[in-house]
N, C-alpha and C positions, 0 to 999 in steps of 0.2 A: 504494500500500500504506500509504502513512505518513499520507495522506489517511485512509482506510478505519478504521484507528486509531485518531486524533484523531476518527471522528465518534461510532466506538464506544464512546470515552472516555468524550465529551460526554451521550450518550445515559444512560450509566450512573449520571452525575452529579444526573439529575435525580429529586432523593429527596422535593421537597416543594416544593410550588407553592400561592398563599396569594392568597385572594381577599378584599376586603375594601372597605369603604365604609358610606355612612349607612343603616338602615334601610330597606327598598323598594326597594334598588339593583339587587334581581334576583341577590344574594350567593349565594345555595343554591339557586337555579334552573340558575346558570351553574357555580358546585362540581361538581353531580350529572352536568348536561352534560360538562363538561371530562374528569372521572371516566370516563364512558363512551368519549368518543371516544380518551382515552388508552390503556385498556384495549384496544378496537376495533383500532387502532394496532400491538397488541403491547407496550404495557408497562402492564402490569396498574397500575388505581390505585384506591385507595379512598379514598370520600367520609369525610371528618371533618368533623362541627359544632361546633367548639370557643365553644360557648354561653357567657356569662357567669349565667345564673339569670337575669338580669333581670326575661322574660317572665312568667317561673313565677312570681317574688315580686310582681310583679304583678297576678298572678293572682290570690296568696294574700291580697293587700292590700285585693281587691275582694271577697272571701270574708269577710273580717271588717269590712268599713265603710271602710278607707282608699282612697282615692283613686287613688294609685299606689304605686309599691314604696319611692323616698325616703320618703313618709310613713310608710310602714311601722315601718323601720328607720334611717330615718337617713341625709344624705346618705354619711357615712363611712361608716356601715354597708354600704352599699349598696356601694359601690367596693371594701372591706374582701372583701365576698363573690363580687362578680364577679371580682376579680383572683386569688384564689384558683379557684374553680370554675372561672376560662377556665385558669388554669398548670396544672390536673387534666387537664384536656381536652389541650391540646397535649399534656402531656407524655404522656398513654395515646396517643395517636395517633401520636407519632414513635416509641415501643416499640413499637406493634404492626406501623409499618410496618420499621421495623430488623430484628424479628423475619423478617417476610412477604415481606420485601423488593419491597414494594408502592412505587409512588408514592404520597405522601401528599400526596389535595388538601384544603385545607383550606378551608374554611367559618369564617373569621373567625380573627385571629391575633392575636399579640401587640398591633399597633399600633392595634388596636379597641380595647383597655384603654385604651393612653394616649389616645384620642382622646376615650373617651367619661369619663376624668378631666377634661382638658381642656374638652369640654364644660359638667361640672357643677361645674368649678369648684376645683378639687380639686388642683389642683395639686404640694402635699408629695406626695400619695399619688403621684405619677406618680416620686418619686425611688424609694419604693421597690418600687412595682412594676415598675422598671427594673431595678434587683438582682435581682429574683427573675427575670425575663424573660429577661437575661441567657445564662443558661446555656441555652438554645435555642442551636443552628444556624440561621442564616438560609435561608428558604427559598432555590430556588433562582431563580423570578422572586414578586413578588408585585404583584398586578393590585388595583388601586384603581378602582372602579365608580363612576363620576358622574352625580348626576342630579340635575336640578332639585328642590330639596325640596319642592316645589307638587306636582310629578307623584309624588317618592316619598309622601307625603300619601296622596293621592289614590288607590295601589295600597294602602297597608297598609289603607284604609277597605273597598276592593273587596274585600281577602283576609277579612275580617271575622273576624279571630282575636285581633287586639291592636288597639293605639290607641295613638300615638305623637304628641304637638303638633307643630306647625310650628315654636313656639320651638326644642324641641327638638335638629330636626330640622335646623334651621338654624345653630344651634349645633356640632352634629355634623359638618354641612359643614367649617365653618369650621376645624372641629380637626383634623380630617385634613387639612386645606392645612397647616395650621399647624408638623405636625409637624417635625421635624427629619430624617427619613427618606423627606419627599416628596420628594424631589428624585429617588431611586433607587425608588418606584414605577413600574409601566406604567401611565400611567391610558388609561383604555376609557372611553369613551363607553357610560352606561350605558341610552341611550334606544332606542327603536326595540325588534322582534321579539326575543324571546328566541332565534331562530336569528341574526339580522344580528349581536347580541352577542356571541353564541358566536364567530363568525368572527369578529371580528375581535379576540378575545382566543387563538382559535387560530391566529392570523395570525405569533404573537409567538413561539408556540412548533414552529415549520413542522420545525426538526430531529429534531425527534419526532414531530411529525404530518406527514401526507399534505398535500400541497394542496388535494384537493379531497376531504374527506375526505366520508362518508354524510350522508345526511339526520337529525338528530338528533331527541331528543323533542319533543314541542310544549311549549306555555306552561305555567309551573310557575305556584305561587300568588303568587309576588312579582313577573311578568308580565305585562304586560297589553298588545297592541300598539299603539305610536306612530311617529310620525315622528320620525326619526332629527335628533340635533339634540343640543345643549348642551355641557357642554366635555370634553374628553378631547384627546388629544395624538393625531393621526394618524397613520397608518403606520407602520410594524413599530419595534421597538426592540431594540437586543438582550438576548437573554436572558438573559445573562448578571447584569444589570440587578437589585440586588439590595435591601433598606431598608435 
């Protein structure tokens, strides 16, 4: 009985689960998956994109003659907007799941800000996008996708919607190692089938999921199938495992 309790406790606990890594990692391919098979499961969840604008001001950059979205506006500028735009995003997403009483999965979190500071450079910005960040609740695991930045290259070229360098990209790596919160990620190996990734980022969450749970969707746009391969931390973790 007291067994039975404690699992009903644990289950009830899980209010938001938080995916995150470089660009191409297969971030909102494996969101929408997890999304499903949690729902599937019995505990309803829904997908968040907690976007920083970047894409879009990149977009807009190339609409008027710039090159990319720094030129635009500015390195500060640029960090200035995304760390606002992504603190919108979370914050409508843990409201509306408080509300719904949904699991909230998320599609890029807090620690994509400070990564992608870290990246460009930016450093003061990271104190205070930390203040702000702050008053979030930690999700309840948060999964760090790895992947060679040659192969994430390589998929954002095939999705043919943006255009990310290798500098970049490699940069991006680095900052998310970097963090001070890595140590309490799960990292996933983010290479191989958008199904082998799935499993084995549902591998982490088995208290809530089935073991062998259905067959999920196929290849989303930031997917494309490989051999399984590059770094990630093997076998389960516990969930508890927080940034």
């Amino acid at each position: 009985m007291a067994s039975s309790l404690r699992t009903r406790r644990g289950r009830a606990r899980l209010r938001a689960v938080a995916l995150i890594g470089i660009d191409g990692s297969g971030k909102t391919t494996q969101a929408h998956l997890l999304a499903e098979a949690l729902t599937a499961a019995g505990h309803p969840a829904t997908y968040h994109r907690n976007a920083g604008g970047r894409r879009w001001l990149g977009r807009l950059a190339q609409r008027v003659g710039r090159p990319d979205a720094q030129r635009l506006v500015g390195r500060d500028g640029l960090l200035a907007v995304e760390s606002v735009l992504r603190w919108l995003a979370i914050a409508l997403a843990l409201v509306s799941c408080l509300v719904t009483g949904r699991t909230a999965v998320m599609d890029r979190w807090s620690a994509c800000q400070y990564a992608s500071i870290r990246a460009h450079g930016g450093q003061r910005w990271e104190r205070l996008a930390r203040v702000g960040y702050r008053v979030f609740p930690s999700p309840r695991v948060t999964f760090l996708l790895t992947l060679d930045p040659a192969e994430a290259y390589r998929r954002i070229e095939r999705r043919g919607t943006d255009h990310e360098s290798m500098r970049w990209l490699t940069a991006a790596d680095a900052a998310y190692r970097s963090l001070p919160e890595y140590a309490g990620f799960v990292v996933v190996d983010g290479s191989g089938t958008p199904e082998e990734v799935s499993r084995r980022i549902r591998a982490h969450l088995s208290e809530w999921l089935p073991d062998d749970p259905p067959a999920l969707a196929g290849p989303g746009p930031e997917d494309t199938p490989r051999p399984a391969g590059g770094a990630g931390r093997d076998g389960p973790v516990p969930a508890q495992a927080r940034p």
